[in-house]
C-alpha positions as MATLAB code, in Angstrom:
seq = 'XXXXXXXXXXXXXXXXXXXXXXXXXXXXXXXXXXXXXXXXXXXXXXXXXXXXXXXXXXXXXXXXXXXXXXXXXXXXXXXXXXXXXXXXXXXXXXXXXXXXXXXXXXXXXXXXXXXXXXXXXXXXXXXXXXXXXXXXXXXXXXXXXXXXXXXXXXXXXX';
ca = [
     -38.226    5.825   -9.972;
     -37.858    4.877   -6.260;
     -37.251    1.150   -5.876;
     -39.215   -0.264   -2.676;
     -37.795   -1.042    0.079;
     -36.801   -4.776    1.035;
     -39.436   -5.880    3.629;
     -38.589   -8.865    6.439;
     -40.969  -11.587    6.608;
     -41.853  -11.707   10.040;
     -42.936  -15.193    9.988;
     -39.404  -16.005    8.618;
     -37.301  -13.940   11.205;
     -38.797  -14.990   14.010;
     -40.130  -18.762   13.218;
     -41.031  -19.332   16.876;
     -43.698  -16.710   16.971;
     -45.185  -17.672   14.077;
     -45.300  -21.267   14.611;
     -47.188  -20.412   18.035;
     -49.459  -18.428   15.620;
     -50.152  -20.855   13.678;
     -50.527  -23.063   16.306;
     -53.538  -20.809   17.717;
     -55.156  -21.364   14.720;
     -55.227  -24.776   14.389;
     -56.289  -24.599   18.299;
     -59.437  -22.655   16.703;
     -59.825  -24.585   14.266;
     -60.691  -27.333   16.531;
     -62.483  -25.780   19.247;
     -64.670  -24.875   16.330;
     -65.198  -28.311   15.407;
     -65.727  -29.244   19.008;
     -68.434  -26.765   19.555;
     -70.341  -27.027   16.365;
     -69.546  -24.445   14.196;
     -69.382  -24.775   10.746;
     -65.935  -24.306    8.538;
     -67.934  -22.235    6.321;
     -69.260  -19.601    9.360;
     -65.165  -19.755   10.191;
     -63.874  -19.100    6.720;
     -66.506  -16.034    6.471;
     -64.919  -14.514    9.831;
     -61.533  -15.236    8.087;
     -62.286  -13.313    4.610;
     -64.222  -10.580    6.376;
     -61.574   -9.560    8.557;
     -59.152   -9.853    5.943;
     -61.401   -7.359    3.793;
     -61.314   -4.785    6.294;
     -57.905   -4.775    7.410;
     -56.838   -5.316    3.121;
     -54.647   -8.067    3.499;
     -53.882   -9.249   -0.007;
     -52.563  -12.270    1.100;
     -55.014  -13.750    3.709;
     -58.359  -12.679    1.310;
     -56.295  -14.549   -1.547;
     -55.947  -17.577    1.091;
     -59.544  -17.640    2.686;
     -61.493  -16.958   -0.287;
     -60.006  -19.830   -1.965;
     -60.379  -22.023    0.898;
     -64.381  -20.222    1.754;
     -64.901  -21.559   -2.266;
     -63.667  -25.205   -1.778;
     -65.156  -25.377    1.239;
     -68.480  -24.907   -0.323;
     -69.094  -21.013    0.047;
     -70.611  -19.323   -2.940;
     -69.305  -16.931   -5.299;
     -72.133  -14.504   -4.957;
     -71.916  -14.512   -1.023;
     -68.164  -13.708   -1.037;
     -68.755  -11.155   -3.543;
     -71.214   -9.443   -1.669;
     -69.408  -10.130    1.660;
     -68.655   -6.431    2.516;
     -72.145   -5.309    2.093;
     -73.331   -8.369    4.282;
     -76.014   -6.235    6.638;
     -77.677   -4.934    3.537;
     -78.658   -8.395    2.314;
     -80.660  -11.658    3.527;
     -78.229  -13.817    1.923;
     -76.432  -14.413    5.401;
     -78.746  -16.094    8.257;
     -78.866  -15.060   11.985;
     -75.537  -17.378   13.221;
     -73.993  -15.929   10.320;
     -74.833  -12.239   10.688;
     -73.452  -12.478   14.438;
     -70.641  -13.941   13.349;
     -69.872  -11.587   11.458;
     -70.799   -8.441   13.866;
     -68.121  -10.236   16.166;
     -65.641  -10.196   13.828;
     -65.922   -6.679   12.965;
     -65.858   -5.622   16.086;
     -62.836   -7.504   16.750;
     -61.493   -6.058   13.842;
     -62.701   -1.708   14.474;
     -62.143   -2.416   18.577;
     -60.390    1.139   17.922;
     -64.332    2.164   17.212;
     -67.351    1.965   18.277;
     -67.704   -0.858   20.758;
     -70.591   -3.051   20.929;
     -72.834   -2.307   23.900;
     -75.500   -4.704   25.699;
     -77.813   -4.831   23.479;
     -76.186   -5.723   20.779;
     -74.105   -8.382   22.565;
     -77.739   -9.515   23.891;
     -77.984  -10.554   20.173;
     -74.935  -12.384   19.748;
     -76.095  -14.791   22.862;
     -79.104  -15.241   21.196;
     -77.104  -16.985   18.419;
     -74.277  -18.950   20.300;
     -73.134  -19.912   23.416;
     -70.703  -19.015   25.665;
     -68.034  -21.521   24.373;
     -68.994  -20.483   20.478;
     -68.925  -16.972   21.221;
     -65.277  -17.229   22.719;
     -64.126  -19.062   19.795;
     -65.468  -16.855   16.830;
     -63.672  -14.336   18.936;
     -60.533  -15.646   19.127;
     -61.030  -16.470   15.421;
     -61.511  -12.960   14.625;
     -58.398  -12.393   17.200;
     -56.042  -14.612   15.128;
     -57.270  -13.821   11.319;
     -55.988   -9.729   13.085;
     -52.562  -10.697   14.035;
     -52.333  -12.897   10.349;
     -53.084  -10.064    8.824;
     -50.547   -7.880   10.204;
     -48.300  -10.423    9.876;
     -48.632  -10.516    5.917;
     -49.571   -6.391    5.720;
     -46.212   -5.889    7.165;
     -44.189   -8.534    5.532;
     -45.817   -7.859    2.056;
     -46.411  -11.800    1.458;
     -46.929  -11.606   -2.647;
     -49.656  -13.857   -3.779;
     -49.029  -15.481   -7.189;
     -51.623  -14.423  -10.214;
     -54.140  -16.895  -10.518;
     -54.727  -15.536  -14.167;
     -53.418  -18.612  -15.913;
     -56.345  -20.587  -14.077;
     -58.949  -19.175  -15.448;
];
């Protein structure tokens, strides 16, 4: 059997970076507040992202905070078929075209039209920050893909 190789946290080697990581998001976090956008919309962005790019870690994180923030259990499960349902509403369907465009930037890029939509929805200032939320929730995710972060079972809470 081969035994796995140790991994390096990242976040542990280098504490600095992280820190100014985690300082971006709580920068975010605010400017969300400060422009109106709801913790929910945010938290959607986060587990999203964190579906496509399979980050163990960050989904186990954002779902948990998504639920006691109020999201539903049907919405997260149905989260990466969101364009096939009307269970998401227009700020929330943007939000989360952003965010996977953030996230495939290595694909197909949106073009005007489709950006036309996304100013229908938010402003210039809410547009930046979903953005950079979709921005951050990347580099987490690498962060924890990388490092391996193990999540503990949650088996004994059911």
């Amino acid at each position: 059997m081969v035994t796995a190789p140790k991994r390096v946290f990242i976040d542990k080697q280098n504490p600095a970076a992280y820190k100014a990581l985690t300082s971006l998001a709580f920068e975010i976090r605010a400017a969300a507040a400060a422009v109106g956008l709801p913790r929910s919309l945010m938290e959607l962005v986060n587990v999203r992202v964190s579906q496509i790019n399979r980050c163990v870690f960050c989904l186990d994180l954002h779902t948990r905070l998504a639920l006691e923030g109020g999201e539903s259990t049907q919405r997260l499960a149905v989260l990466p078929a969101w364009n096939e349902t009307d269970l998401f509403d227009d700020s929330e369907r943007a939000a989360l075209t952003l965010a996977e465009a953030v996230t495939r930037v290595a694909g197909q890029h949106l073009d005007d039209a489709e950006y036309a939509v996304l100013n229908e929805q938010f402003d210039d200032a809410q547009l930046a920050v979903v953005i950079w939320a979709a921005v951050a929730i990347n580099a987490f995710n690498r962060v924890s893909i990388m490092s391996r972060h193990p999540i503990k079972s949650a088996v004994a809470e059911r």
